[in-house]
GUMAR-795957 format. One line per field, with one value per residue (C-alpha): residue number from 1; x, y, z; residue in three letters. Coordinates in nm, 3 decimals. Example, Ala and Ser with C-alpha at 12.3 -4.5 7.8 and 13.67 -1.06 7.14 Angstrom:
REM residues 2
nr: [1;2];
u: [1.230;1.367];
v: [-0.450;-0.106];
w: [0.780;0.714];
rest: [ALA;SER];
END
This chain:
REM residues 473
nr: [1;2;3;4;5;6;7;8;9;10;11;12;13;14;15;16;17;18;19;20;21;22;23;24;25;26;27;28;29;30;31;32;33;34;35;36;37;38;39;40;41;42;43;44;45;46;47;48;49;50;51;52;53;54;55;56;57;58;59;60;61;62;63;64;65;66;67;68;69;70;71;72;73;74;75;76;77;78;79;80;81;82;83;84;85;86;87;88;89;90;91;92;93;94;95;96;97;98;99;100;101;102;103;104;105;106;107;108;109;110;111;112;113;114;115;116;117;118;119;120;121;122;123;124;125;126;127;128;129;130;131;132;133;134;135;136;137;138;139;140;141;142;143;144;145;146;147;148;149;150;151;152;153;154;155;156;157;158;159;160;161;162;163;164;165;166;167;168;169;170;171;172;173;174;175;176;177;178;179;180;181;182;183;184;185;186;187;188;189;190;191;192;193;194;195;196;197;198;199;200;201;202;203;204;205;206;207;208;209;210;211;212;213;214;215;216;217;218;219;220;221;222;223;224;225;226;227;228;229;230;231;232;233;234;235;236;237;238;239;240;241;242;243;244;245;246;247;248;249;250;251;252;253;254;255;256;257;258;259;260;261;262;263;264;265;266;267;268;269;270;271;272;273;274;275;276;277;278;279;280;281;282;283;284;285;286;287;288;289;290;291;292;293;294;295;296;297;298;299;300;301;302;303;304;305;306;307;308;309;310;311;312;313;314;315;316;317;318;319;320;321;322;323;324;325;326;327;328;329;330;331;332;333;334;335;336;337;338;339;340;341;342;343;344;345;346;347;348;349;350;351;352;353;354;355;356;357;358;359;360;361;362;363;364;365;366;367;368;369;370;371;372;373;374;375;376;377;378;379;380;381;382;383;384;385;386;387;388;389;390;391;392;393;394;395;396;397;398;399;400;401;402;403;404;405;406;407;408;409;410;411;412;413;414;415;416;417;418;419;420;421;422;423;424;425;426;427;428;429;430;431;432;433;434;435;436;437;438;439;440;441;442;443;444;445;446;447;448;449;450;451;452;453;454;455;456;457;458;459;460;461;462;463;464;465;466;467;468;469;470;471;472;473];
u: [1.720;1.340;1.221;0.857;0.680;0.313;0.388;0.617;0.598;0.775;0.861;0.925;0.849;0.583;0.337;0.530;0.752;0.369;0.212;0.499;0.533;0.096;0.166;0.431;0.203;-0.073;0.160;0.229;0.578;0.654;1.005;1.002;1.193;1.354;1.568;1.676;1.672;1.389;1.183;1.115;1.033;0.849;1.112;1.417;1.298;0.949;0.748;1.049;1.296;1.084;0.928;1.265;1.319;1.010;1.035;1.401;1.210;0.946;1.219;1.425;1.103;1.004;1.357;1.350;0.995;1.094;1.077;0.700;0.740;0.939;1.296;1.542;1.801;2.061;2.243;2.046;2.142;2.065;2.365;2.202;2.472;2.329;1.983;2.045;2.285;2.004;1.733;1.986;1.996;1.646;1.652;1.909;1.768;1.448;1.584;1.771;1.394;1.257;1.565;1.498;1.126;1.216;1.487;1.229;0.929;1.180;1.104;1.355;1.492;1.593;1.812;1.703;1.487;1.196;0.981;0.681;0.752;0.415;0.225;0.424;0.411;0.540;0.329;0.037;-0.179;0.078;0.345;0.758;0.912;1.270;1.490;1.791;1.987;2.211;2.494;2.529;2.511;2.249;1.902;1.669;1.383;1.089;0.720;0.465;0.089;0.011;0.185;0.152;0.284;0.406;0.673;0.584;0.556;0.844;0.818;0.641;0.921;0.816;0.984;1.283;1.324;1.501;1.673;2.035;2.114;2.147;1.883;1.644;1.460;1.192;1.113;1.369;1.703;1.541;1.581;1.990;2.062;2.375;2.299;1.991;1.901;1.816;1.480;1.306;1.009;0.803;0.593;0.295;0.065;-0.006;0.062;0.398;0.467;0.295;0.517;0.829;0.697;0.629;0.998;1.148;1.028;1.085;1.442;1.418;1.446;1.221;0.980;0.719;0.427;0.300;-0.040;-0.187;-0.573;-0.780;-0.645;-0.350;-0.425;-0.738;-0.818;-0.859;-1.219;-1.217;-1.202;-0.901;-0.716;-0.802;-0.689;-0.365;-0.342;-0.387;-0.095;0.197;0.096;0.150;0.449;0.580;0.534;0.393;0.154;0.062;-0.292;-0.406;-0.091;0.054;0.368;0.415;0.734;1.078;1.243;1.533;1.861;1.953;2.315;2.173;1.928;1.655;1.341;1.021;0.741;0.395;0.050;-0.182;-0.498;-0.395;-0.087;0.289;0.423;0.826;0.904;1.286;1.425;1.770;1.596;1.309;1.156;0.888;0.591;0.354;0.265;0.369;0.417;0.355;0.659;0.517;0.747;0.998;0.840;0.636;0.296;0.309;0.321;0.002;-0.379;-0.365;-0.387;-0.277;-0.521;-0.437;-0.015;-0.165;-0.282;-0.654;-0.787;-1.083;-1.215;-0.961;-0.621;-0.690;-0.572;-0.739;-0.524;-0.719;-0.332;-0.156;-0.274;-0.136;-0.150;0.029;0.094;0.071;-0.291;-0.391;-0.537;-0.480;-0.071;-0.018;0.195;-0.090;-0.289;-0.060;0.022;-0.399;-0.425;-0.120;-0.277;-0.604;-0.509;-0.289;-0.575;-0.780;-0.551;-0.552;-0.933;-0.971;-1.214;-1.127;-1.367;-1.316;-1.121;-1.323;-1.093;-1.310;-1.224;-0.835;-0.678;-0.505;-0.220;-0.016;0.294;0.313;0.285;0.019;-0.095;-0.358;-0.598;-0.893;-1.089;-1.414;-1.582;-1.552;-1.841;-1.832;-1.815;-2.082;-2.312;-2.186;-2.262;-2.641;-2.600;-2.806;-2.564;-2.533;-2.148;-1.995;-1.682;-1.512;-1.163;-0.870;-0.850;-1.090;-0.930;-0.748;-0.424;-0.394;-0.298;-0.116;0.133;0.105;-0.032;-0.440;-0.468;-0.663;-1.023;-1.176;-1.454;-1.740;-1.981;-2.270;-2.554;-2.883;-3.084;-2.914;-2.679;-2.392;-2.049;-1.951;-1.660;-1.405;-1.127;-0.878;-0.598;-0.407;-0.115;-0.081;-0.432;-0.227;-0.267;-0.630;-0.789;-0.762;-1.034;-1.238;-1.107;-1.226;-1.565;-1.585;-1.505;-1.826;-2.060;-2.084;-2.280;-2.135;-2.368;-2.193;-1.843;-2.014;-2.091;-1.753;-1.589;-1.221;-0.997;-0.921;-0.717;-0.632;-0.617;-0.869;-1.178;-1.186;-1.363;-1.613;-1.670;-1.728;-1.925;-2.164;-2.124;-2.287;-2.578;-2.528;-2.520;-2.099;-1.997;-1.713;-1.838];
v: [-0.982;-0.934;-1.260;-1.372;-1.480;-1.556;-1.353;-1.106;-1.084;-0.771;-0.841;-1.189;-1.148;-1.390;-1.271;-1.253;-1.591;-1.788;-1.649;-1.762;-2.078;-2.125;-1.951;-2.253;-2.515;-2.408;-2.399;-2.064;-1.908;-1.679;-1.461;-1.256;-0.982;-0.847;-0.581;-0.749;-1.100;-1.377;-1.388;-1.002;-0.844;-1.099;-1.340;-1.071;-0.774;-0.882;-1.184;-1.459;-1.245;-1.089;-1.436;-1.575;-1.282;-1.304;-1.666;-1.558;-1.343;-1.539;-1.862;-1.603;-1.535;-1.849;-1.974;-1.657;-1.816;-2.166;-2.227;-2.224;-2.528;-2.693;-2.650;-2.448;-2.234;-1.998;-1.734;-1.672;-1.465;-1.332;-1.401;-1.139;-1.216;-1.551;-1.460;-1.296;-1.517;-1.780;-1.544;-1.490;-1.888;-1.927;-1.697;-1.829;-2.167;-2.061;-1.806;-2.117;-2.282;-2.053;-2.087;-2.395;-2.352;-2.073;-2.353;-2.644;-2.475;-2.314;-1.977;-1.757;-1.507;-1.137;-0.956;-0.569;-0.340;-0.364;-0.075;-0.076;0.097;0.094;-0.117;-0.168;-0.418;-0.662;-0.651;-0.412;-0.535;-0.549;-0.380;-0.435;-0.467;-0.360;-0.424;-0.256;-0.555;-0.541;-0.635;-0.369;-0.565;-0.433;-0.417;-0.683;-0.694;-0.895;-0.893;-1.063;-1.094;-1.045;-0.830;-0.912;-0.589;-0.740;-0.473;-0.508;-0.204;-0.016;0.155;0.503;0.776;1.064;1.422;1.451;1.069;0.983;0.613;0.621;0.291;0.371;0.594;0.621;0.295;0.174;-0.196;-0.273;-0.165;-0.307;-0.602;-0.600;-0.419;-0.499;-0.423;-0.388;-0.044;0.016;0.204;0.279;0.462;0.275;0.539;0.366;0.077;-0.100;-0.470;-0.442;-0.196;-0.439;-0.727;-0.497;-0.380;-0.738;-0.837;-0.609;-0.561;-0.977;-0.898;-0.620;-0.314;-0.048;-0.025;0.291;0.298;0.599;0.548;0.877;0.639;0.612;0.244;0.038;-0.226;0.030;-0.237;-0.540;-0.603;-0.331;-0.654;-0.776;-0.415;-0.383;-0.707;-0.641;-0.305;-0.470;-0.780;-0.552;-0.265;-0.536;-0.710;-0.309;-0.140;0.202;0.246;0.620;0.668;0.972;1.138;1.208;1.278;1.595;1.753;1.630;1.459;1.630;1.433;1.388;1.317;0.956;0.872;1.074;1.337;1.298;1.633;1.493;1.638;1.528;1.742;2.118;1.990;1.961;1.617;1.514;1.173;1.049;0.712;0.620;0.520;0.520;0.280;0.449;0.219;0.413;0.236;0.133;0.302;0.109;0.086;0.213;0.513;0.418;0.136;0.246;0.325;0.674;0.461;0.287;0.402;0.316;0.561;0.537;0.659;0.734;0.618;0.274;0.059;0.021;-0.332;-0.518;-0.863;-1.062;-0.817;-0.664;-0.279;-0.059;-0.252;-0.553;-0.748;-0.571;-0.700;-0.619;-0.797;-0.765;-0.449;-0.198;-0.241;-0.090;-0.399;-0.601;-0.566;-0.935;-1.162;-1.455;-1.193;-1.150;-1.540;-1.582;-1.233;-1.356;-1.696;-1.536;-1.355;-1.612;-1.853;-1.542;-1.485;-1.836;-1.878;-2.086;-1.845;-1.814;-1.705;-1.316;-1.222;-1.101;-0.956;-1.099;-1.418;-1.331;-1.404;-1.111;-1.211;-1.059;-1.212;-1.088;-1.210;-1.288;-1.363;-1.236;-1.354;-1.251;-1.291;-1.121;-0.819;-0.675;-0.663;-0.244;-0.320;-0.605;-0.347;0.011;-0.234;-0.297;-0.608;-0.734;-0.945;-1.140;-1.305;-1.518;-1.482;-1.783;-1.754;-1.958;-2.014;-2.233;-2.386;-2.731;-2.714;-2.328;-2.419;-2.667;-2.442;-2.182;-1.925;-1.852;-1.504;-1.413;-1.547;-1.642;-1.429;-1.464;-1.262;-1.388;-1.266;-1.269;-1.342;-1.623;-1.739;-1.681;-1.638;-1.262;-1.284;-1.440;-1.259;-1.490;-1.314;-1.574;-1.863;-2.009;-1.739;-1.743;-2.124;-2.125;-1.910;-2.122;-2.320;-1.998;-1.920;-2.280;-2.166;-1.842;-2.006;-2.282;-2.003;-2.186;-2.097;-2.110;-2.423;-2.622;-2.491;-2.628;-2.937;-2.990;-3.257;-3.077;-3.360;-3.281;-3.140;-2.857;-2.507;-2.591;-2.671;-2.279;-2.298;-2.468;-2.353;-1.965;-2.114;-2.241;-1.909;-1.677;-1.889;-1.920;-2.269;-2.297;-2.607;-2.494;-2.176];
w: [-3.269;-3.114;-2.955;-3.019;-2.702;-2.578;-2.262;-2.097;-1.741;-1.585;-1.278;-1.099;-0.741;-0.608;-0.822;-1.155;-1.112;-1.023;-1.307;-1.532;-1.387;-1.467;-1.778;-1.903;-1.774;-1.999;-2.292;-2.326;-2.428;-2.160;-2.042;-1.723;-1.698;-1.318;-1.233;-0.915;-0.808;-0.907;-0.584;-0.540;-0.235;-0.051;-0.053;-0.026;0.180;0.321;0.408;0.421;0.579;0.818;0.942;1.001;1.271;1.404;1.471;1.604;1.846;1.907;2.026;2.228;2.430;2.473;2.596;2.820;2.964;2.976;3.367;3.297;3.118;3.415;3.208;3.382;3.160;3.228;3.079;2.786;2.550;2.190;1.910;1.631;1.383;1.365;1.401;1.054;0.935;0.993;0.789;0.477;0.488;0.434;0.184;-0.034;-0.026;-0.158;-0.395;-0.515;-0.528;-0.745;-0.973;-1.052;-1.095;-1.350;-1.510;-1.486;-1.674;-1.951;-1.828;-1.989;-1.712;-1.841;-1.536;-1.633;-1.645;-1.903;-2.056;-2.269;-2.578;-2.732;-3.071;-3.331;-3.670;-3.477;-3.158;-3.247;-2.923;-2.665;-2.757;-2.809;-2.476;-2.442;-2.159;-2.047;-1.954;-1.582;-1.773;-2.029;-2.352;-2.617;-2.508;-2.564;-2.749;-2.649;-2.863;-2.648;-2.770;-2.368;-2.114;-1.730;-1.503;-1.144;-1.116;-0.703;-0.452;-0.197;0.088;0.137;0.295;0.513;0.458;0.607;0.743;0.400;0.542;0.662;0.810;1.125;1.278;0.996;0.875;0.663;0.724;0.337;0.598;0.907;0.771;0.714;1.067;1.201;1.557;1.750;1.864;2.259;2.151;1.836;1.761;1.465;1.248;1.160;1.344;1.054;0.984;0.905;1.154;1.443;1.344;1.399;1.695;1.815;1.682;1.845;2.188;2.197;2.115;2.412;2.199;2.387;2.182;2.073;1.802;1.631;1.485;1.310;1.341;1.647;1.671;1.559;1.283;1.161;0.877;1.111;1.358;1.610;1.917;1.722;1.706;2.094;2.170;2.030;2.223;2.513;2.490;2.326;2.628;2.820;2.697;2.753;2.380;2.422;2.169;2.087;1.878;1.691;1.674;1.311;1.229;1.023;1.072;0.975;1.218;1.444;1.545;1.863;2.051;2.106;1.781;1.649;1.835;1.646;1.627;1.596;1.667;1.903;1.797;1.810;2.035;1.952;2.080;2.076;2.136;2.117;2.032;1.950;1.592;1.378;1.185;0.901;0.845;0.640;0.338;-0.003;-0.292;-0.645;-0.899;-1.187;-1.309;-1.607;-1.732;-2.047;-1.930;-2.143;-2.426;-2.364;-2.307;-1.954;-1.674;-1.276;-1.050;-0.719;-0.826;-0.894;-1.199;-1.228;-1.339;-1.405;-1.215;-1.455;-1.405;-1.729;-1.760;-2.035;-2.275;-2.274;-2.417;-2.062;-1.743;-1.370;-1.029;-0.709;-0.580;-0.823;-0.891;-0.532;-0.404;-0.117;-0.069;-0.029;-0.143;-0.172;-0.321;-0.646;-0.661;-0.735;-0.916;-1.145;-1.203;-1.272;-1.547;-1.708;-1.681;-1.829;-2.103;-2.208;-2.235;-1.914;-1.768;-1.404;-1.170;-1.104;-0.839;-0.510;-0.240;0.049;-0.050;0.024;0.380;0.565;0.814;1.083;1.183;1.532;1.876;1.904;1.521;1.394;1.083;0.910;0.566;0.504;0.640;0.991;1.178;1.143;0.726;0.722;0.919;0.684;0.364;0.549;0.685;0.992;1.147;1.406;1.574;1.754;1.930;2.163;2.343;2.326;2.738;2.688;2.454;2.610;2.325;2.370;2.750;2.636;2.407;2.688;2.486;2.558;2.497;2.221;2.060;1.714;1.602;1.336;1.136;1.009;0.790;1.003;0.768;0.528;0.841;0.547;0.669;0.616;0.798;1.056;1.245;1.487;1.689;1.885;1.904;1.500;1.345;1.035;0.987;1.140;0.900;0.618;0.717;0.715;0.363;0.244;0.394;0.237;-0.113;-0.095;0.125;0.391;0.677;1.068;1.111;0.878;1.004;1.386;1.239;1.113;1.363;1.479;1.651;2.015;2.138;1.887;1.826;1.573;1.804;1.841;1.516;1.548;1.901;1.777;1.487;1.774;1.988;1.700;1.788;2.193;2.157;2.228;2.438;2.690;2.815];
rest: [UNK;UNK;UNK;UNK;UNK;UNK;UNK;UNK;UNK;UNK;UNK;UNK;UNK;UNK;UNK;UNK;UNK;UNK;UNK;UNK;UNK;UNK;UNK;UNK;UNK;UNK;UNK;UNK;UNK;UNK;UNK;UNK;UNK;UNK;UNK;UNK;UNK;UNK;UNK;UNK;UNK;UNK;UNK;UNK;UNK;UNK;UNK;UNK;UNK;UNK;UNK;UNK;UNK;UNK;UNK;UNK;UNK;UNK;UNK;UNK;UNK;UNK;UNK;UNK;UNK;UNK;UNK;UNK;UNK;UNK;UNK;UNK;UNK;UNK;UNK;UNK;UNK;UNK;UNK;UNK;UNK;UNK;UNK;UNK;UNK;UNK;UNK;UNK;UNK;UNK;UNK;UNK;UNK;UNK;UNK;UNK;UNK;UNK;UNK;UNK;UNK;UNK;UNK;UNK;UNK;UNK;UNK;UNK;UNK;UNK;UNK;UNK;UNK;UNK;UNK;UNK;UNK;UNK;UNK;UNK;UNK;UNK;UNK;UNK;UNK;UNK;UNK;UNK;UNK;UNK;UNK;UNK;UNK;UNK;UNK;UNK;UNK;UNK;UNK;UNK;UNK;UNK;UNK;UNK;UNK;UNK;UNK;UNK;UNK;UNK;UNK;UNK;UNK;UNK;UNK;UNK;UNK;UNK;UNK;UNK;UNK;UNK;UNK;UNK;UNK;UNK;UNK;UNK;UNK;UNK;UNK;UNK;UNK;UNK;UNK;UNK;UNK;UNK;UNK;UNK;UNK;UNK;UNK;UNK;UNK;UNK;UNK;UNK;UNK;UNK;UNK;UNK;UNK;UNK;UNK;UNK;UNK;UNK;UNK;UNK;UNK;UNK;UNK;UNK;UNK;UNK;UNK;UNK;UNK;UNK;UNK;UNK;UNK;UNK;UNK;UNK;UNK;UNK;UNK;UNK;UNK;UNK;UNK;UNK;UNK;UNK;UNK;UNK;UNK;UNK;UNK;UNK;UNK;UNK;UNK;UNK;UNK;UNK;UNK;UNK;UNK;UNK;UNK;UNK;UNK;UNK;UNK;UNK;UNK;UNK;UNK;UNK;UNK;UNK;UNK;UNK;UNK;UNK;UNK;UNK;UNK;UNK;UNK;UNK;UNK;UNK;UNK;UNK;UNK;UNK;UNK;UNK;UNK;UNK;UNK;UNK;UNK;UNK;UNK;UNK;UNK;UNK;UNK;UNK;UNK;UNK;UNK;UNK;UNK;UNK;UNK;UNK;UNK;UNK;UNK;UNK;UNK;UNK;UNK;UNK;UNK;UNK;UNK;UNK;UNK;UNK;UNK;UNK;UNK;UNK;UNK;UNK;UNK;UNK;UNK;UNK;UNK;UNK;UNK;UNK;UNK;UNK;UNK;UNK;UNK;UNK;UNK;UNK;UNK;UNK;UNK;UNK;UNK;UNK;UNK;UNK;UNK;UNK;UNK;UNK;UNK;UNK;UNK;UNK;UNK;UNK;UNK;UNK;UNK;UNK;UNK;UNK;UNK;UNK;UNK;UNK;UNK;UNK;UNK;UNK;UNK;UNK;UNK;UNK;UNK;UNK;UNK;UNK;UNK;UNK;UNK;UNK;UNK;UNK;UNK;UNK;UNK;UNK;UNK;UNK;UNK;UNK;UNK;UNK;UNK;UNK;UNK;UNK;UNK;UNK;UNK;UNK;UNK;UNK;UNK;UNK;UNK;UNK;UNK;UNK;UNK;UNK;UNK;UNK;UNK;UNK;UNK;UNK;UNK;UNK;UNK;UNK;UNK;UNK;UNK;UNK;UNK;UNK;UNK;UNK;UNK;UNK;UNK;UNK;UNK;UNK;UNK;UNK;UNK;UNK;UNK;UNK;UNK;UNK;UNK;UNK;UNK;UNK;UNK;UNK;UNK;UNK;UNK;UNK;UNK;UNK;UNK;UNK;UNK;UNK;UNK;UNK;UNK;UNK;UNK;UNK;UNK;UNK;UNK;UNK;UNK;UNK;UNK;UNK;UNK;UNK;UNK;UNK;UNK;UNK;UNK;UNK;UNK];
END
């Protein structure tokens, strides 16, 4: 029998599971359907798992530096059955979490695979959703009035690097390695391939990154992406630039050779594995879109400043819209649009006002425009940028490397943008974010009062530096 519902969310990673939880505290009758586990890939194959080895790495190195400190330690060692016995914790307990959020907010939970099948008498906005259900009883039937697609993103794979679990990886069988490889040669320096090369060389895996770009990170502030150069190079990661891979790879007695050209040259480098880290790919085949009036571009979901497709009853955040592949991003893009859908009018969503984070060591943070964007879009800008030596708590942790940057409209003084690489970015830049949201200028951000000492006072130092007037340099 067809079940009548307000909404049908397909897919409950972090995007889909907050939208439904909004969605039931506004009232609204809502089922998500997921083919895999509540949580999706953020909490099972990407941001929760991959933090949890990253902090593994990032205590390993630490303990391996802790004479600086004046605490003497011997025999250290690395126990990587626990380190991931530790991660798959985490991960259960807040799989477990969002279980109960699903059970608290009567958020009815269908464990298949759903499809759009198009109008019908029933549904003639949204359409009937029917879902093959995991278990192999009959297929559901669900008849929403609104559709949200979350169905999420996985990872791009290059010819002939098709993952094996053992010398092939993408960062989805990374994650579930059994035993550390001596050297690996990661295929992409992106975010996500930065944090494994960061992970890894902590965990003293010999570490090489292939970045087809004239930089690693490409997306972040040009400082930032040389700043990071310089502290993996020196921590010992090799990091190769302009070189794309474009043949398949060739195994090796010990792991795996990798062609790549370097301008009209033919490069080899060999690894005992390979990690592929070359973008995402949205999941959007099988799941009913010939059935409706809207059309991918590009293999993604186009949407309007609310999440609405063509279909103004089907919306889509997260991933397979093309956006910004975050998992914050999908958590306000899914709230959005159920706010949207219930007549709450949301403000639109405006990617600039979204955080971007890397996990590595160091962090780094941004929101905003770069200073090369701010200045292609026609800005006259002016910045500020102030390190972290000068920083009294950075010395303190024992981490000073790295600085805080800002962008700033010349002529308004508005804040364009703000970039941070250094110890704990990725819990500095909210404060920028808060700034962004009310338009506040770097004047009011240096008349904010940051308690000493903290990382914090970097703030308002660089807020001060875009106008020379900084305190403690």
């Amino acid at each position: 029998m067809a079940e009548e519902l307000d909404l049908v969310i397909m897919g409950a990673g972090t995007g889909g599971y907050v939208a439904a939880i909004r969605a039931a505290q506004l009232g609204l009758k809502t089922a998500v359907v997921e083919k895999e586990k509540v949580g999706g890939t953020c909490l099972h194959k990407g941001c929760i798992p991959s933090k949890a080895l990253l902090r593994s790495a990032e205590v390993f190195a630490e303990v391996k530096e802790s004479e600086t400190y004046g605490v003497t330690t011997s025999d250290v060692s690395l126990d990587f059955n626990k380190v991931q016995a530790r991660k798959n914790s985490i991960v259960n307990k807040l799989h477990q979490g969002v279980t109960h959020l699903m059970n608290k907010g009567k958020i009815d939970v269908y464990h298949g695979t759903g499809r759009i099948l198009g109008p019908s008498i029933f549904s003639p906005s949204a359409g009937t959703i029917s879902v093959e259900m995991d278990d192999g009883s009959d297929n559901a039937m669900l008849i929403p009035k609104n559709v949200i697609i979350a169905t999420g993103s996985r990872p791009n794979i290059l010819p002939g690097l098709k993952p094996n679990n053992e010398t092939v990886y993408t960062s989805d069988e990374a994650l579930n390695m059994n035993e550390l490889p001596t050297s690996i040669i990661i295929i992409g320096g992106g975010v996500i391939g930065i944090e494994w090369a960061s992970m890894l060389t902590d965990f003293g895996v010999e570490v090489t990154v292939l970045e087809a770009a004239s930089r690693i990170l490409p997306f972040d502030d040009a400082d930032v992406s040389e700043e990071m150069t310089r502290q993996l190079r020196e921590r010992g990661v090799t990091i190769e630039t302009n070189v794309r891979v474009e043949v398949d790879q060739v195994r090796t007695e010990s792991g795996v050779a990798v062609p790549a050209k370097r301008e009209d040259e033919t490069v080899q480098f060999e690894a005992e594995a390979v990690l592929q880290s070359v973008g995402r790919k949205a999941n959007i085949e099988d799941i009913g879109l010939s059935n409706t009036d809207i059309e991918p571009k590009k293999g993604f979901i186009p949407v309007n400043e609310f999440g609405q497709t063509k279909e103004s009853h089907i919306y889509a955040i997260g991933d397979v819209t093309g956006g910004l592949q975050l998992a914050h991003a999908a958590s306000h893009e899914g709230i959005t649009a159920v706010e949207h859908m219930a007549g709450r009018k949301p403000a639109p969503l405006n990617d600039e006002l979204i955080p971007r984070c890397t996990y590595s060591r160091p962090e780094t943070a941004s929101i905003g425009l770069t200073e090369e964007q701010a200045r292609e879009k026609g800005y006259q800008v002016k910045t500020g940028s102030f390190s972290f030596q000068a920083i009294g708590k950075a010395l303190v942790h024992g981490d000073s490397a790295g600085f805080t940057k800002m962008v700033v409209d010349e002529e308004t003084d508005d804040l364009l943008g703000v970039h941070i690489i250094g110890a704990h970015a990725t819990e500095l830049i909210s404060e920028a974010a808060l700034a962004k949201l009310i338009d506040a200028s770097n004047w009011e951000i240096s008349q904010s009062i940051h308690p000493h000492p903290t990382l914090s006072e970097v703030m308002g130092e660089a807020a001060l530096a875009v106008e020379g007037e900084q305190i403690h340099s």
